[in-house]
mmJSON file of the N, C-alpha and C atoms, coordinates in Angstrom:
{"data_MODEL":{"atom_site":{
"group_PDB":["ATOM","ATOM","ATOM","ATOM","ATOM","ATOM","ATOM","ATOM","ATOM","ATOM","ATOM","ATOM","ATOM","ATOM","ATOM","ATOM","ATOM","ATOM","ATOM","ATOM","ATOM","ATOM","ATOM","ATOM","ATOM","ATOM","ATOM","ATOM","ATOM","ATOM","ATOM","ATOM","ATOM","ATOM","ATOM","ATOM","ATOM","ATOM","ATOM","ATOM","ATOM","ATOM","ATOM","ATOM","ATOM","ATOM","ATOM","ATOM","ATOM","ATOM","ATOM","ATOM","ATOM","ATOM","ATOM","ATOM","ATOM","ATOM","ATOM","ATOM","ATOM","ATOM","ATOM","ATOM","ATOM","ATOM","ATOM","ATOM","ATOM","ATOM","ATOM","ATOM","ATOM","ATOM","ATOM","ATOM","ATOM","ATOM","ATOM","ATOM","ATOM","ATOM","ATOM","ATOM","ATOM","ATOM","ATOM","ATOM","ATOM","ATOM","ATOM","ATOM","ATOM","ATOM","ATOM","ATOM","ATOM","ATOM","ATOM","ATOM","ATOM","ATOM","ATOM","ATOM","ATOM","ATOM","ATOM","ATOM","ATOM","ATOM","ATOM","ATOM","ATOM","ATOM","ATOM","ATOM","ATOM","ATOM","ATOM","ATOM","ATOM","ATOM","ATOM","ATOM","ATOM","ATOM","ATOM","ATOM","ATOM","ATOM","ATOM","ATOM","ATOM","ATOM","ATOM","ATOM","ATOM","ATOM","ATOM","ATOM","ATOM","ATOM","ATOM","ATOM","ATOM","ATOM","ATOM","ATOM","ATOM","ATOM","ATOM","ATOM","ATOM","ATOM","ATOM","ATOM","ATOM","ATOM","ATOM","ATOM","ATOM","ATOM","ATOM","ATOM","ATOM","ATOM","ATOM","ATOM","ATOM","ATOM","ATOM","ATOM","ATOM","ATOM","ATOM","ATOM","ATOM","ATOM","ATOM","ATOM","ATOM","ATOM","ATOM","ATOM","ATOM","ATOM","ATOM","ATOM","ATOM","ATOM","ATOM","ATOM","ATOM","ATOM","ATOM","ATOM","ATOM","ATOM","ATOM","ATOM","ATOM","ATOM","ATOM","ATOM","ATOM","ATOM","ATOM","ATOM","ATOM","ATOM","ATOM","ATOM","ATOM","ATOM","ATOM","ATOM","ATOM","ATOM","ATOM","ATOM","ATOM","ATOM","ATOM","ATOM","ATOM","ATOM","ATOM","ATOM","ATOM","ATOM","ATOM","ATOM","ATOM","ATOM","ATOM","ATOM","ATOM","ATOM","ATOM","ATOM"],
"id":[1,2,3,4,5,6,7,8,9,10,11,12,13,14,15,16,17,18,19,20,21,22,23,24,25,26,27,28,29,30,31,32,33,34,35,36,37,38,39,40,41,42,43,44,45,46,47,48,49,50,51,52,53,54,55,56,57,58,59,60,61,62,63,64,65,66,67,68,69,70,71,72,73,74,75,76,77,78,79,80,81,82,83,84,85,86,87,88,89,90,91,92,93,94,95,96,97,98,99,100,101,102,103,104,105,106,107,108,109,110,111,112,113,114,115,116,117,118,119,120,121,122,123,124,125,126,127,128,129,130,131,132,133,134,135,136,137,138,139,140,141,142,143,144,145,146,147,148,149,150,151,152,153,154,155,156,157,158,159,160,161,162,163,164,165,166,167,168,169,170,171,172,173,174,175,176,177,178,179,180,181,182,183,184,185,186,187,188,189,190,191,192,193,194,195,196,197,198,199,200,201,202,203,204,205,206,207,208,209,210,211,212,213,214,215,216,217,218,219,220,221,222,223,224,225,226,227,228,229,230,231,232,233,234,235,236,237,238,239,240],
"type_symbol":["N","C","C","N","C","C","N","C","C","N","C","C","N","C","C","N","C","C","N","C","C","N","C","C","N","C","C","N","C","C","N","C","C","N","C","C","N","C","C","N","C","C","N","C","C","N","C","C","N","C","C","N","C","C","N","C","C","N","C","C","N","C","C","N","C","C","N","C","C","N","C","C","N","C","C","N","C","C","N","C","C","N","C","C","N","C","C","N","C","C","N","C","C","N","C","C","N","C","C","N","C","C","N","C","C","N","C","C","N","C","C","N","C","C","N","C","C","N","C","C","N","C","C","N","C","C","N","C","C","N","C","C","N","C","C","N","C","C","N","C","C","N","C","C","N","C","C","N","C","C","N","C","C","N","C","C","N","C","C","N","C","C","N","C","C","N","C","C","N","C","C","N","C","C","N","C","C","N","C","C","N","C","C","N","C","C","N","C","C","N","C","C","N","C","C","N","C","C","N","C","C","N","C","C","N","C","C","N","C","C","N","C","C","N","C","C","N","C","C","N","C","C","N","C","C","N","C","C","N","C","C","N","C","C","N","C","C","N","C","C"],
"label_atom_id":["N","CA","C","N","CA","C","N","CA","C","N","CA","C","N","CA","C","N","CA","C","N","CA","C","N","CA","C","N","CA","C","N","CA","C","N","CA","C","N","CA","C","N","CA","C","N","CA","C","N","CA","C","N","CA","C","N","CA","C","N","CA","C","N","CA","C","N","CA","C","N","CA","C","N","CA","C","N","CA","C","N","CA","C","N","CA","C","N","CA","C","N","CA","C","N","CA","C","N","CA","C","N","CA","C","N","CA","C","N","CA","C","N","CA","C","N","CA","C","N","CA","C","N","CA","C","N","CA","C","N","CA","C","N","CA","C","N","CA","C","N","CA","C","N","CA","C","N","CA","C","N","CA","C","N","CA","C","N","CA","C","N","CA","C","N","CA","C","N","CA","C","N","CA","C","N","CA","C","N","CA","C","N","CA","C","N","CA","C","N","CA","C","N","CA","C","N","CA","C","N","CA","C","N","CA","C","N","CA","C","N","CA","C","N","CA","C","N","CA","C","N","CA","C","N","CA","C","N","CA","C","N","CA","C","N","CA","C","N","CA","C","N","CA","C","N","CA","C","N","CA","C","N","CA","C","N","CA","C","N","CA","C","N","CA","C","N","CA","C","N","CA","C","N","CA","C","N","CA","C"],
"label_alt_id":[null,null,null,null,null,null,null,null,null,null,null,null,null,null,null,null,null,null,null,null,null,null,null,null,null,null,null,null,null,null,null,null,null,null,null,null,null,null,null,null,null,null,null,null,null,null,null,null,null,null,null,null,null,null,null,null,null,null,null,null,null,null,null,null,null,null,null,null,null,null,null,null,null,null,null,null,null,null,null,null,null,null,null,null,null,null,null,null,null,null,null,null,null,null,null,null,null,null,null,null,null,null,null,null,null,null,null,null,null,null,null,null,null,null,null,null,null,null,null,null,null,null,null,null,null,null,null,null,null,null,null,null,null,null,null,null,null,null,null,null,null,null,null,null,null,null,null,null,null,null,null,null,null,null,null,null,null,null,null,null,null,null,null,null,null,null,null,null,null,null,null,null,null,null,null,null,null,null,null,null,null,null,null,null,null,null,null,null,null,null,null,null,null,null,null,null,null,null,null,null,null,null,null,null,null,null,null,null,null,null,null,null,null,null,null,null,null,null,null,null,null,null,null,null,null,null,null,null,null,null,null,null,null,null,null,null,null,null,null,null],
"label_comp_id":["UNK","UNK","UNK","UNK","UNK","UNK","UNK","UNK","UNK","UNK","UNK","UNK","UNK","UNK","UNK","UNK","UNK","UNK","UNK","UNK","UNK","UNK","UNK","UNK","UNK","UNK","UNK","UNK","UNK","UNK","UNK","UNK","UNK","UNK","UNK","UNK","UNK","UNK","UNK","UNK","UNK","UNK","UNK","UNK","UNK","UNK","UNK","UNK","UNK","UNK","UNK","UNK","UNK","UNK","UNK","UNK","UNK","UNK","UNK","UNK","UNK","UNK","UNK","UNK","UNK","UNK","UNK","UNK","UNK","UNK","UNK","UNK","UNK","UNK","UNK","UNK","UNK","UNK","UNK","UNK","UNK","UNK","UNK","UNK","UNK","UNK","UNK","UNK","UNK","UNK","UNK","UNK","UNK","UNK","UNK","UNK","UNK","UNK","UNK","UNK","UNK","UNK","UNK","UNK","UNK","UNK","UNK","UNK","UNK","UNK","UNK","UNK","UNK","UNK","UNK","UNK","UNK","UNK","UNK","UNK","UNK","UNK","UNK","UNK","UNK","UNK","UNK","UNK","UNK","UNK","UNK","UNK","UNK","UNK","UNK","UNK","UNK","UNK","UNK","UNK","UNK","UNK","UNK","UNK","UNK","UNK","UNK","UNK","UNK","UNK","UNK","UNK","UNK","UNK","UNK","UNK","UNK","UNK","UNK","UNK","UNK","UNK","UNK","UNK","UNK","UNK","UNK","UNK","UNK","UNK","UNK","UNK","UNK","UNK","UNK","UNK","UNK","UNK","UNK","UNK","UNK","UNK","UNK","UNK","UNK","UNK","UNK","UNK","UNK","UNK","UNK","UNK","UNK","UNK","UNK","UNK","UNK","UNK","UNK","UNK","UNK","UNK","UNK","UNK","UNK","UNK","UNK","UNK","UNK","UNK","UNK","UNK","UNK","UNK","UNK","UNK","UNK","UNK","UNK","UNK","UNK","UNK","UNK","UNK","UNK","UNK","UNK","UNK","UNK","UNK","UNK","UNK","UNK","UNK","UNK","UNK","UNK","UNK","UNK","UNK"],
"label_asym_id":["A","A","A","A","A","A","A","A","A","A","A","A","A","A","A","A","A","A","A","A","A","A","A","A","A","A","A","A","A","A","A","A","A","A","A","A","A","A","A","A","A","A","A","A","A","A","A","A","A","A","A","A","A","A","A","A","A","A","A","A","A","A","A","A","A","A","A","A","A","A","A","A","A","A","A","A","A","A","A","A","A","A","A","A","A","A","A","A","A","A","A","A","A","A","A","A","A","A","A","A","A","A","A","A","A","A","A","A","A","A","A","A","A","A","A","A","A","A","A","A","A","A","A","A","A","A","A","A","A","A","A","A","A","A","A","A","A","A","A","A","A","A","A","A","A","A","A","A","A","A","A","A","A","A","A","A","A","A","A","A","A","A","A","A","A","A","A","A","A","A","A","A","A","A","A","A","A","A","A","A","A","A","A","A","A","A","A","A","A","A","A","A","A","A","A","A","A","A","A","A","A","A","A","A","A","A","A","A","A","A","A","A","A","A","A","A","A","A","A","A","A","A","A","A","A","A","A","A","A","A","A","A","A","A","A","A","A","A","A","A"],
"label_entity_id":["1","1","1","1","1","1","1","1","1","1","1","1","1","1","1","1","1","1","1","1","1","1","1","1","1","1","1","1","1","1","1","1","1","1","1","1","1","1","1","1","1","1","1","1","1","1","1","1","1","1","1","1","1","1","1","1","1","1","1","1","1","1","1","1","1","1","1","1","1","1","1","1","1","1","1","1","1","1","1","1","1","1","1","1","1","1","1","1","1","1","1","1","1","1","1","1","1","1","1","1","1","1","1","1","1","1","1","1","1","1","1","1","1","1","1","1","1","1","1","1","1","1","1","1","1","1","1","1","1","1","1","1","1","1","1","1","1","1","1","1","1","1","1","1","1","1","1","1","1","1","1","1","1","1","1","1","1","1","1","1","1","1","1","1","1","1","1","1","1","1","1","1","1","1","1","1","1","1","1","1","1","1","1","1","1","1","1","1","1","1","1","1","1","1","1","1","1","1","1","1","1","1","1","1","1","1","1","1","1","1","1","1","1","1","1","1","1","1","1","1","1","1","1","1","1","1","1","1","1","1","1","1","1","1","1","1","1","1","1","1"],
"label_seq_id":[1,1,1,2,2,2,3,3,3,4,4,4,5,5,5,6,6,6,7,7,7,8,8,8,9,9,9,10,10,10,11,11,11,12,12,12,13,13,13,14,14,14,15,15,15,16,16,16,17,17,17,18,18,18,19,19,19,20,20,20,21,21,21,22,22,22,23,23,23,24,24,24,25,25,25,26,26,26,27,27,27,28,28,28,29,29,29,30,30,30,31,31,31,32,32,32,33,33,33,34,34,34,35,35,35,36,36,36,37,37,37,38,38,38,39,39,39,40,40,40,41,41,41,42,42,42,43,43,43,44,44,44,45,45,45,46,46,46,47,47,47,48,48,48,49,49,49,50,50,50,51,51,51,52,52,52,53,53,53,54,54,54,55,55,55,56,56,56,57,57,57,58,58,58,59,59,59,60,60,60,61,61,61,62,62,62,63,63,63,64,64,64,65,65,65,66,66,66,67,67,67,68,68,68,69,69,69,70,70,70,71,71,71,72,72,72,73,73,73,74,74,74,75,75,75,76,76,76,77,77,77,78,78,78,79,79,79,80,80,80],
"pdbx_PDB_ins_code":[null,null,null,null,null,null,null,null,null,null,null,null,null,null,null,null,null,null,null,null,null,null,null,null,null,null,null,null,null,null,null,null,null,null,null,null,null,null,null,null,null,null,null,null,null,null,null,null,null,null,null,null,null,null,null,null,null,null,null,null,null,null,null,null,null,null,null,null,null,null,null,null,null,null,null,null,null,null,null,null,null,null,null,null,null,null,null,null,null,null,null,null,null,null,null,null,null,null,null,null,null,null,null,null,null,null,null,null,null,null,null,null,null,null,null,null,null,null,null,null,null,null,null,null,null,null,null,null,null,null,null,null,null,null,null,null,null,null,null,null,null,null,null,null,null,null,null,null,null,null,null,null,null,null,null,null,null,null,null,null,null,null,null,null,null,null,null,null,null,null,null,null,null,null,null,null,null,null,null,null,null,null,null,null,null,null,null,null,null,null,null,null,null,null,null,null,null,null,null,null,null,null,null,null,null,null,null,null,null,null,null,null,null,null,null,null,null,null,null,null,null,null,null,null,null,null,null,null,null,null,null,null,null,null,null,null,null,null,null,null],
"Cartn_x":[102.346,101.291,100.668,101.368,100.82,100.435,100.05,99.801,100.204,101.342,102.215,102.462,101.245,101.785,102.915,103.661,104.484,105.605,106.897,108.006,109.004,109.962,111.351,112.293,113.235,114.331,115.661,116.868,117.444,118.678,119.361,120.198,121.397,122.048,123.166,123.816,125.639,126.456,127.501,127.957,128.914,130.256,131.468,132.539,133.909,134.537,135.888,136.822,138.059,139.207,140.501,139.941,140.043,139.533,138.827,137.831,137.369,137.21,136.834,135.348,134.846,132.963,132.732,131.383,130.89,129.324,129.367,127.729,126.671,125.394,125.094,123.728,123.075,121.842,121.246,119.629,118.471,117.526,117.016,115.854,114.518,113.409,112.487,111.01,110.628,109.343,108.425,107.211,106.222,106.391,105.395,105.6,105.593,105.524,105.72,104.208,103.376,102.309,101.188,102.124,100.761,100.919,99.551,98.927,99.559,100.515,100.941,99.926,99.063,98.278,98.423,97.979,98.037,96.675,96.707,96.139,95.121,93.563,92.487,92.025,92.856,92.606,93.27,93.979,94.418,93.514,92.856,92.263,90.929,90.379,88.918,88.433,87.088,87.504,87.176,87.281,87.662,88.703,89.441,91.018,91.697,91.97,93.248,92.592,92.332,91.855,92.924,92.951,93.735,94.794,95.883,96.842,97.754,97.601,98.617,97.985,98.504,97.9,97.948,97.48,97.557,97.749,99.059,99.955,100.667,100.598,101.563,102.546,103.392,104.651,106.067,105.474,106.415,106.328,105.172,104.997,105.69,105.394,106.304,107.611,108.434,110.078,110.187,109.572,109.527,110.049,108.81,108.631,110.009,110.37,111.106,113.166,112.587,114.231,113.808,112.955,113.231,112.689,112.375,112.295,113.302,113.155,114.067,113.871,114.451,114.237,114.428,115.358,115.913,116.182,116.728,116.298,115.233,114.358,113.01,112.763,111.905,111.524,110.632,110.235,109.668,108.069,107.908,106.646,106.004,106.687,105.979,105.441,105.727,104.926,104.086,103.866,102.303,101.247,101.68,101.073,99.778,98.569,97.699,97.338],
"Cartn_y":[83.99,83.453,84.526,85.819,86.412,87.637,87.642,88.391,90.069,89.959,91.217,91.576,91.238,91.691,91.629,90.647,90.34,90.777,91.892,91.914,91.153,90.269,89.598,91.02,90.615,91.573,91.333,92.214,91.965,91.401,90.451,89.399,90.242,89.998,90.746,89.949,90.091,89.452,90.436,90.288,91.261,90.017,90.433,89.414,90.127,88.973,89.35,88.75,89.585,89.649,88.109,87.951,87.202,85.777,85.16,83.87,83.548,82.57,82.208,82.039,82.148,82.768,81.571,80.492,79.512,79.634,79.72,79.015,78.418,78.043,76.703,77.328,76.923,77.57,75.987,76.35,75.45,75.655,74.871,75.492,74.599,74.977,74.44,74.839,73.662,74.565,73.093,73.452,72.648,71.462,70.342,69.892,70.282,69.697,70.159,70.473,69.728,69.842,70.522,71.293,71.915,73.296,73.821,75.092,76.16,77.309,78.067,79.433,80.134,81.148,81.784,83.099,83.865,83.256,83.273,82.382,83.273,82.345,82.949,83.99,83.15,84.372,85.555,85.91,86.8,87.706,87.371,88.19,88.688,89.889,90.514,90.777,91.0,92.021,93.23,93.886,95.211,95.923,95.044,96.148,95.749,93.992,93.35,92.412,92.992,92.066,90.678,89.778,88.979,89.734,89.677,90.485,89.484,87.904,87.572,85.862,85.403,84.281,82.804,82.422,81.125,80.007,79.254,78.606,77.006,76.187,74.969,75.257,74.933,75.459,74.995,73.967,73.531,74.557,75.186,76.26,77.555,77.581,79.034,78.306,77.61,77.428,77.409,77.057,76.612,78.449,79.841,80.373,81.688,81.025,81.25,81.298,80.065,79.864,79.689,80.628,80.71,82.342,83.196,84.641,85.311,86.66,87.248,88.343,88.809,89.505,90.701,91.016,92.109,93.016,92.76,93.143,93.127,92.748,92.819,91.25,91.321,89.826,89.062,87.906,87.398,87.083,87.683,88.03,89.246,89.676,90.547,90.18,89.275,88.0,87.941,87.259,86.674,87.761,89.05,90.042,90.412,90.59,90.687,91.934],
"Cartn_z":[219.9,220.729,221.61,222.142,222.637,222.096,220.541,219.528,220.078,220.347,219.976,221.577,222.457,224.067,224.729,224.417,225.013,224.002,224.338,223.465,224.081,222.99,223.655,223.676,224.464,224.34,223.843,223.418,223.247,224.079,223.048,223.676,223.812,225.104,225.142,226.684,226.166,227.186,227.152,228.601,229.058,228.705,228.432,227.831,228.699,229.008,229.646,229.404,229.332,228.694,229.894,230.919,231.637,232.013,231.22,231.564,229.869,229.744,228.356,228.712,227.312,227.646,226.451,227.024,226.667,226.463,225.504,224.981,224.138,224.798,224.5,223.973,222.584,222.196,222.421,222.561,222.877,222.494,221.79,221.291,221.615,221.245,221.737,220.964,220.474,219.549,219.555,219.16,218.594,218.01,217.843,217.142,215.18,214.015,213.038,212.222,213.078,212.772,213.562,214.655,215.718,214.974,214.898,214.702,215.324,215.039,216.096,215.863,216.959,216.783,217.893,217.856,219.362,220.079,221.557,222.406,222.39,222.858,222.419,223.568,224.986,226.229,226.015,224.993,225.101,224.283,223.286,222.774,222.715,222.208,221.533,220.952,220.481,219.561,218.658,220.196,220.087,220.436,221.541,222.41,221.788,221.07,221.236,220.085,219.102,217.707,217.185,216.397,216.375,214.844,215.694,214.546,213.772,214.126,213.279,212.691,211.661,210.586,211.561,211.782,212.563,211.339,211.646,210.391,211.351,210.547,211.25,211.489,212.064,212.796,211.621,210.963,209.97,208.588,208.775,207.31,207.492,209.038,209.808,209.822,209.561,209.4,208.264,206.881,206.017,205.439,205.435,205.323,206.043,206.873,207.654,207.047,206.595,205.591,204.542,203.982,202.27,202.039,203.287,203.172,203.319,202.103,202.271,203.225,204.204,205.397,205.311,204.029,204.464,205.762,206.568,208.198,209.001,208.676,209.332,209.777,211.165,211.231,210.09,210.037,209.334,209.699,211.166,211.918,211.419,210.33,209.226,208.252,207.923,206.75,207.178,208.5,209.315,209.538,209.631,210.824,209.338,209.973,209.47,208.912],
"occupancy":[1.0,1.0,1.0,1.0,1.0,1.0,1.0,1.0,1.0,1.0,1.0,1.0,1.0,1.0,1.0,1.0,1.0,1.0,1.0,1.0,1.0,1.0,1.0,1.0,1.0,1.0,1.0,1.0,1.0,1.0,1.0,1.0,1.0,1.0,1.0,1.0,1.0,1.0,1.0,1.0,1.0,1.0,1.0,1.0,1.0,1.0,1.0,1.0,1.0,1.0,1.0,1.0,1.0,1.0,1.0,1.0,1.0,1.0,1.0,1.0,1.0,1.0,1.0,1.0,1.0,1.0,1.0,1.0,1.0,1.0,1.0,1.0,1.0,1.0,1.0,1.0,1.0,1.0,1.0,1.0,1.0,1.0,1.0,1.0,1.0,1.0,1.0,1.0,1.0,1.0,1.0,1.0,1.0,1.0,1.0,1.0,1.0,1.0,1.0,1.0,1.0,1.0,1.0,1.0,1.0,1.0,1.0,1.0,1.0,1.0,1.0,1.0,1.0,1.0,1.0,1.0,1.0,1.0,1.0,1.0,1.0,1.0,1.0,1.0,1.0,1.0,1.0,1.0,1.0,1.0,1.0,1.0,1.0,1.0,1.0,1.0,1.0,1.0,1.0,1.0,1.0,1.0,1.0,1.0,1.0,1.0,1.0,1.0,1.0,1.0,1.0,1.0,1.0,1.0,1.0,1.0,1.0,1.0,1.0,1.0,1.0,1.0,1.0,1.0,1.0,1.0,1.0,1.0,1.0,1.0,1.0,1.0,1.0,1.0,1.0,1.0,1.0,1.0,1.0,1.0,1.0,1.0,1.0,1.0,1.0,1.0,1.0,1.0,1.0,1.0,1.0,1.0,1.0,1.0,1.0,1.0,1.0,1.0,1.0,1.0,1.0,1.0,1.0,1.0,1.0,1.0,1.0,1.0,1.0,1.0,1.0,1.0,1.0,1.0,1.0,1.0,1.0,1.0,1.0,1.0,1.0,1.0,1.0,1.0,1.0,1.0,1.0,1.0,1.0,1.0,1.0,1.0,1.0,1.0,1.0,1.0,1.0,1.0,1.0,1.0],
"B_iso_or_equiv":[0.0,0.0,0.0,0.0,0.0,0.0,0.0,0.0,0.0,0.0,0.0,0.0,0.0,0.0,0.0,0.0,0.0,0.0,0.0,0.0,0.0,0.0,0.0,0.0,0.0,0.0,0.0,0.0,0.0,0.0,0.0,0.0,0.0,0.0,0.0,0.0,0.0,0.0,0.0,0.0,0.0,0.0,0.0,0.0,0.0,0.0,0.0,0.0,0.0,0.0,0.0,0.0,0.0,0.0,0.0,0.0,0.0,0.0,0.0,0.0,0.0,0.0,0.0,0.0,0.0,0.0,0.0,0.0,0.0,0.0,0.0,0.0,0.0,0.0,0.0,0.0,0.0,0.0,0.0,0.0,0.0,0.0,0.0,0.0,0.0,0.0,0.0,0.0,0.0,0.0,0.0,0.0,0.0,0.0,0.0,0.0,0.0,0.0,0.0,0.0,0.0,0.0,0.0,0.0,0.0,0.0,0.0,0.0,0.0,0.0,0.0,0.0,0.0,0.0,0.0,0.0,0.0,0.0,0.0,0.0,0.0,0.0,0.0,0.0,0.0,0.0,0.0,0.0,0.0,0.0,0.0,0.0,0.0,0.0,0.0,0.0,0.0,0.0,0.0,0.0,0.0,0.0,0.0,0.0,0.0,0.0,0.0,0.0,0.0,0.0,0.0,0.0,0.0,0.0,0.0,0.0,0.0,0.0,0.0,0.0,0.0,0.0,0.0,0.0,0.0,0.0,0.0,0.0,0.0,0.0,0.0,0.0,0.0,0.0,0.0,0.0,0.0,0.0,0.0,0.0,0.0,0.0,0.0,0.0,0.0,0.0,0.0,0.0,0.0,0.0,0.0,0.0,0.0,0.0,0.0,0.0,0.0,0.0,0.0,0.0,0.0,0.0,0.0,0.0,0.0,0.0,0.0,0.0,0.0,0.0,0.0,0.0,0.0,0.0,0.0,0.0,0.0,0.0,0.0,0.0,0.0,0.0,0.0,0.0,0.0,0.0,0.0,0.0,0.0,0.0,0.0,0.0,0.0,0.0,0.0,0.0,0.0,0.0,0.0,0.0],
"pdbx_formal_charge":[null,null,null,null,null,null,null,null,null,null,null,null,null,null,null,null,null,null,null,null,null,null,null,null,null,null,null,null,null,null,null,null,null,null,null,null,null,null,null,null,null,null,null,null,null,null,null,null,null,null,null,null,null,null,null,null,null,null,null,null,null,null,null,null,null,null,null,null,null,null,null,null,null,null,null,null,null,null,null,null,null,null,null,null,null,null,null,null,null,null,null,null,null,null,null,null,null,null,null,null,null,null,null,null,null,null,null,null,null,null,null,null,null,null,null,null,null,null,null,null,null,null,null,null,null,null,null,null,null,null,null,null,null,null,null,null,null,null,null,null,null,null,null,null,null,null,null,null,null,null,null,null,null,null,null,null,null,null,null,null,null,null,null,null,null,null,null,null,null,null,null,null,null,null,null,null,null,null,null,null,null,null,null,null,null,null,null,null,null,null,null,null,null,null,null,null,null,null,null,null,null,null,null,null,null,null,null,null,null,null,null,null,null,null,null,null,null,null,null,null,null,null,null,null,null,null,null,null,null,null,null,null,null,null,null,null,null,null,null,null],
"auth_seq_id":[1,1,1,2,2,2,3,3,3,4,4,4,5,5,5,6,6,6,7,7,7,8,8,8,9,9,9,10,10,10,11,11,11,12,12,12,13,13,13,14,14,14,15,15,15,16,16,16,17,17,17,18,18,18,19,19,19,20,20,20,21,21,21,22,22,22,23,23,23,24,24,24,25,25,25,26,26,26,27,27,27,28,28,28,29,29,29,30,30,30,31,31,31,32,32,32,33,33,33,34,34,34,35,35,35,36,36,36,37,37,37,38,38,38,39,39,39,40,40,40,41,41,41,42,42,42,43,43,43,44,44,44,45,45,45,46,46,46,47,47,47,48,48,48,49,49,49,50,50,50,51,51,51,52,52,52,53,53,53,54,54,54,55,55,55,56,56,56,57,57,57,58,58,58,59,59,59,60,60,60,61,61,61,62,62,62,63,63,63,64,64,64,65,65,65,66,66,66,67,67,67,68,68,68,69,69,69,70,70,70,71,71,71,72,72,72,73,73,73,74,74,74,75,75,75,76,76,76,77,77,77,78,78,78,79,79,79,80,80,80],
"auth_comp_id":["UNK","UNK","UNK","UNK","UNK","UNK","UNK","UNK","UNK","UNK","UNK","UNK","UNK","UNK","UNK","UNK","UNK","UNK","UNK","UNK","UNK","UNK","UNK","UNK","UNK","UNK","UNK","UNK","UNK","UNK","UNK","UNK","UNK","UNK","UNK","UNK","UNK","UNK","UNK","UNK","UNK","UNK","UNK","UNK","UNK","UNK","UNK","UNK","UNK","UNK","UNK","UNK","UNK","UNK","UNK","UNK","UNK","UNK","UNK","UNK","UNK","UNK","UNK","UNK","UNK","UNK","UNK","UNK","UNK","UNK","UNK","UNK","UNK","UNK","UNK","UNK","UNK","UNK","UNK","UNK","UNK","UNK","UNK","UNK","UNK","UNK","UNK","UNK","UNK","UNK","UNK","UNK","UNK","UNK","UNK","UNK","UNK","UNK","UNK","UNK","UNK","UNK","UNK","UNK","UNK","UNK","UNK","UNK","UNK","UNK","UNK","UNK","UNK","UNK","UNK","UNK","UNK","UNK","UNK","UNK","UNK","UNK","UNK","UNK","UNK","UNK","UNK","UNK","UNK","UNK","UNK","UNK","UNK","UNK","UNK","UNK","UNK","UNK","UNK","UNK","UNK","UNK","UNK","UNK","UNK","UNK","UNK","UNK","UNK","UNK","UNK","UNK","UNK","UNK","UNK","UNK","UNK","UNK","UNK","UNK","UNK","UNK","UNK","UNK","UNK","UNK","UNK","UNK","UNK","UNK","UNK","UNK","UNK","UNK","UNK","UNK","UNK","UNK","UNK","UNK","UNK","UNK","UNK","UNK","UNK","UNK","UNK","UNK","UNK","UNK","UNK","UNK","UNK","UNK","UNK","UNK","UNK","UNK","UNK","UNK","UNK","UNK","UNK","UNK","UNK","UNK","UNK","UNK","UNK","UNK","UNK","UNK","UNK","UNK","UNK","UNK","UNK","UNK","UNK","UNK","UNK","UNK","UNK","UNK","UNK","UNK","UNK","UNK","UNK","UNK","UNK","UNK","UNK","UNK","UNK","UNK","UNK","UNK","UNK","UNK"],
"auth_asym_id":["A","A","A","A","A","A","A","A","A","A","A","A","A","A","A","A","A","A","A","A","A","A","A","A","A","A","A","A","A","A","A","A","A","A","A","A","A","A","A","A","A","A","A","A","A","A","A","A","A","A","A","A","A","A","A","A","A","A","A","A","A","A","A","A","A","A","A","A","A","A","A","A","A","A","A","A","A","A","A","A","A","A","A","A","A","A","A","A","A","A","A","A","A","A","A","A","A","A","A","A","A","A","A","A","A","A","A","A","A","A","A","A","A","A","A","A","A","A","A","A","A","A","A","A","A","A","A","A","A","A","A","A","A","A","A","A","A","A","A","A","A","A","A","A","A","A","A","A","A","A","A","A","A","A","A","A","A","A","A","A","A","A","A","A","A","A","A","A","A","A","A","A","A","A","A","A","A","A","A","A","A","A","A","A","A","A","A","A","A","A","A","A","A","A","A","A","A","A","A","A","A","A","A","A","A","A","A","A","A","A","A","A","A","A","A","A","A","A","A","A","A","A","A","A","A","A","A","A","A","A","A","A","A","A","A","A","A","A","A","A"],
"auth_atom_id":["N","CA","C","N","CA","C","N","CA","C","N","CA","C","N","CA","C","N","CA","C","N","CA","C","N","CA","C","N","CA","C","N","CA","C","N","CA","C","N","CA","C","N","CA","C","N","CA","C","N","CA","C","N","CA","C","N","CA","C","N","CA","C","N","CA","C","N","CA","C","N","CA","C","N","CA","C","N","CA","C","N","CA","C","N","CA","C","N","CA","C","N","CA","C","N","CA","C","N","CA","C","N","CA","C","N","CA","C","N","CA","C","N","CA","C","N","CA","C","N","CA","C","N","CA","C","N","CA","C","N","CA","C","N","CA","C","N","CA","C","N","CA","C","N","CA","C","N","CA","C","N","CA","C","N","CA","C","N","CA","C","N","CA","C","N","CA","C","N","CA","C","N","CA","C","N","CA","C","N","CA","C","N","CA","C","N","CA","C","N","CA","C","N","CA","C","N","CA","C","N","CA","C","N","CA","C","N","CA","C","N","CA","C","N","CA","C","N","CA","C","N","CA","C","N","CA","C","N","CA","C","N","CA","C","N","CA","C","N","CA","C","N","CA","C","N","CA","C","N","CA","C","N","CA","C","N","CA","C","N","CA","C","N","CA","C","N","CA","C","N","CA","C","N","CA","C","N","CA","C"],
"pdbx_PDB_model_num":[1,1,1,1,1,1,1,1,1,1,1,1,1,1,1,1,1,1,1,1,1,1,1,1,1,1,1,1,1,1,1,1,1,1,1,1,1,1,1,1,1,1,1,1,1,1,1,1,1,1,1,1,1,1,1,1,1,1,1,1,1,1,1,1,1,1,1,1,1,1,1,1,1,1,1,1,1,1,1,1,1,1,1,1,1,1,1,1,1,1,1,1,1,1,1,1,1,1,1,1,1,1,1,1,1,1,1,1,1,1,1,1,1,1,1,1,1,1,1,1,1,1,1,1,1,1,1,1,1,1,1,1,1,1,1,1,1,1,1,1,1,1,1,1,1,1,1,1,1,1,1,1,1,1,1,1,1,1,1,1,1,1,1,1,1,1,1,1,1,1,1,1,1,1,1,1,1,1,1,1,1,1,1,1,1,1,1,1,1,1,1,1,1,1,1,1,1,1,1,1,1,1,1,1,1,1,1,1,1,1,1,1,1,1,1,1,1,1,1,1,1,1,1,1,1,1,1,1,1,1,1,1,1,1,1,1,1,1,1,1]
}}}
């Protein structure tokens, strides 16, 4: 959505040999039928052209678990 501006980072936990370590994943996405695209304020176009495929959110999971990744995200499929 924020066609590439924004990077996530990596996930990382410090773990101790003293306390048992608990956790809980959540997820949170679209519905199956909303359009996912990078947002239009974000873009131009000339600085910040639109770099990635605007797709239903159910075609991006779909695409998602049936690519083979070989290590790479699957935001390499989309990227224009």
């Amino acid at each position: 959505m924020s066609n590439g501006k924004y990077k996530s980072v990596v996930h990382r936990a410090a773990v101790s040999n003293g306390a048992t370590r608990m956790s809980l994943a959540t997820v949170i996405a679209p519905s199956l039928d909303t359009v996912v695209e990078p947002a239009s304020e974000l873009l131009d176009s000339e600085s910040n052209p639109v770099a990635y495929v605007g797709m239903k959110h159910i075609d991006y999971m779909k695409l998602q678990r049936t690519n083979q990744l070989y290590g790479k995200s699957v935001l390499n499929k989309v990227k224009i």
